[in-house]
FIDREN-378259 format. One record per residue (C-alpha): x, y, z. Coordinates in steps of 0.1 Angstrom, whole numbers, plus 5000, padded with zeros to 4 digits. Layout:
<recs>
XYZ...
</recs>
This chain:
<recs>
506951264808503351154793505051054761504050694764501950574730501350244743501450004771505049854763506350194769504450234805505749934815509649994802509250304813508450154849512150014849513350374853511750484882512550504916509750564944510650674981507850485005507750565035505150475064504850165091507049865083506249515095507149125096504348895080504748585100502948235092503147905107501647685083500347325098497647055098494747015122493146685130491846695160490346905190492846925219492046795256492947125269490147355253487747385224490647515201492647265170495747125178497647235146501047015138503847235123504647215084506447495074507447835089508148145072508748505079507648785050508149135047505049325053503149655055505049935040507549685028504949505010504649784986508449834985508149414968505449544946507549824934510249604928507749334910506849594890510649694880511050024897513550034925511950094960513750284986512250235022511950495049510850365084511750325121512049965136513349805169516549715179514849385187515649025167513149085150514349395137517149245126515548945110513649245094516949345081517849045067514848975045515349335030518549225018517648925009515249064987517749294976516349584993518349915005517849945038519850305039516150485048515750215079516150385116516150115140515450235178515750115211512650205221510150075199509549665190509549575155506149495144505249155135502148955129502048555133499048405109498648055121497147845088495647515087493547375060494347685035492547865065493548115092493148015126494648275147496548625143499148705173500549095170502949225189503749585181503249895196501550175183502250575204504250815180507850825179510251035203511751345190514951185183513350905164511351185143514551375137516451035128513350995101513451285083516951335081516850945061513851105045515951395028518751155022516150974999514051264986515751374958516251044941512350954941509950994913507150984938506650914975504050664987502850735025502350395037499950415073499050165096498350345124501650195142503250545150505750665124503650925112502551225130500251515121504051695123505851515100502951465079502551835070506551825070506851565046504551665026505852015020509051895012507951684984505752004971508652194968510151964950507651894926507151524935503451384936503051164967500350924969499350815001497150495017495850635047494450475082492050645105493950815129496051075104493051045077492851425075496651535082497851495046496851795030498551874996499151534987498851444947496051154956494650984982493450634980491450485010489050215006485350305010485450195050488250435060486850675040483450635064485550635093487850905086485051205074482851015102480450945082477750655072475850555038474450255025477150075002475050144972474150544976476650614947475050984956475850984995479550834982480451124959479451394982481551225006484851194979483751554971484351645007487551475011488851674974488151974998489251895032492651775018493152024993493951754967491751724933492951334928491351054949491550654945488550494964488650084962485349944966486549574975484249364948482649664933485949774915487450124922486050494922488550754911487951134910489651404894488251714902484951684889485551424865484651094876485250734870483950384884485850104871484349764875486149454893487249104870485748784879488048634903488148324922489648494959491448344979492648625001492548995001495349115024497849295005495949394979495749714986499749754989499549674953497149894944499350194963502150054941500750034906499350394914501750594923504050424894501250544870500750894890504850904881504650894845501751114845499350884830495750914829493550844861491450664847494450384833495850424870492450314883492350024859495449924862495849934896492449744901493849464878496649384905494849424931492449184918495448944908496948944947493548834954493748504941496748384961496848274997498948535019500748845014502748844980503849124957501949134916502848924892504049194869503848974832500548884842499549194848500649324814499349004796495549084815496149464808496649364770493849154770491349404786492649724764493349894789495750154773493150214745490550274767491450464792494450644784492350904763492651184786496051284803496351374836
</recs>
């Protein structure tokens, strides 16, 4: 499909695609407010309600940064059969999301973080979620929406968070499905499956979970130390394509032996989370269309970076994007080599 000549076509050509994610799913909750004063209770602010507001989040995140980007997300993931499960629900379809790959059971709660904000700041995080791997039934519910979904996706995201959808099991299961099919699947990993997704098409960690998942431990800087680690991974996952983000250093991608470090933009950051949902995004619509790895990188870095600069969890602007990709050549210099 590498028929692209410029990057008007990438992006048109983004329209057409359709990616399967599938991985931990979540409710982004904030309660924004003001804080004056110190209460009489205990050494904590008092913070006075403004505005409340619920978000989708986690692997949902990167099914709104598909959509941003104008490929059509299709969502596979177990939730509770909680309220908030169903207010889950109803922002997917408010945001016009299919929720046919959603297994809702009565035996897990629905995940959901509550930010408290005051003063453009975060005071306090609340979680309630729980994290042990899901029952056979619930497994066997997942794949079967899994193989519903396969064989209308271009490529698969595997979105972890450690919150118990995946499995060594239906990692490896997964996995092989999409191999015999022929579609790449891209995954952002957490530490506890770090090493279960052999075969994948590329794996993108950021450089701490790549320390924690090959147990490992190198001064930031020891580009040396850092490529014999990414060199390792290649091997131990069987897979020649990996995605490192380096936070403000930019992003490391390697392709075999080839090798590329692209630098991070200027940015005034405001906050990071969700930045590397739409990096995962951007990615696996580039690994799709067979671009190069390089422009991936780049591309994806450029989003990331963009996220960055507003407060909470939101999906990429995607006419900014191409306006900054424009500006920066991106096409031109790094779409050279194919992948």
């Amino acid at each position: 499909m590498n028929q692209h000549t410029n990057l008007e076509d990438i992006f048109s050509a983004f329209d057409r695609l359709t990616v399967l994610i599938v991985g931990d799913v979540m409710i982004d909750s904030y309660l924004w407010g003001k804080s004056t004063r110190i209460s009489p209770e205990a050494p904590v602010p008092i913070v006075n309600v403004v505005k409340r507001e619920k978000r989708l989040g986690g692997a949902a995140n990167v099914a709104l940064n598909v959509q941003a980007m104008g490929a059509t997300p299709l969502l596979c993931s177990v939730i509770g059969d909680d309220p908030d499960g169903g207010d889950f629900l109803r922002l997917m379809e408010e945001r016009t999301l299919s929720t046919e790959g959603i297994v809702q059971s009565p035996e897990r709660v629905t995940t959901i973080k509550h930010r408290i904000i005051a003063g453009g700041q975060q005071l306090l995080r609340v979680d309630a979620e729980i994290e042990h791997n899901l029952t056979d039934y619930e497994e066997r519910y997942l794949e079967e929406h899994y193989l519903k979904l396969l064989d209308k996706a271009d490529v698969i995201v595997f979105e972890d968070y450690d919150k118990g959808v995946f499995s060594e099991q239906n990692i490896a299961r997964f996995i092989q499905l999409a191999n015999e099919r022929g579609i790449p699947s891209v995954v952002d990993p957490k530490k506890k499956n770090f090493l279960s997704y052999k075969g994948c098409t590329l794996f993108k960690p950021n450089l701490k979970e790549l320390k924690e998942g090959l147990k490992v431990d190198f001064a930031d800087e020891n580009l040396h130390a850092f490529e014999e680690a990414v060199a390792q991974l290649q091997k131990r996952l069987e897979t020649k394509q990996v995605l490192v983000t380096l936070s403000e250093r930019g992003v490391f991608v390697a392709d075999g032996e080839a090798k590329t470090y692209i630098p991070a933009h200027r940015r005034s950051i405001s906050d990071v989370s969700g930045a590397g949902d739409t990096v995962i995004s951007i990615a696996a619509l580039c690994m799709a269309l067979k671009t190069s790895l390089p422009f991936m990188a780049g591309l994806s870095n450029l989003g990331g970076g963009l996220v960055c600069e507003q407060v909470g969890v939101v999906p990429v602007d995607r006419a900014r994007l191409f306006e900054e990709a424009k500006e920066n050549r991106l096409y031109e210099t790094h779409e050279h080599r194919t992948a």
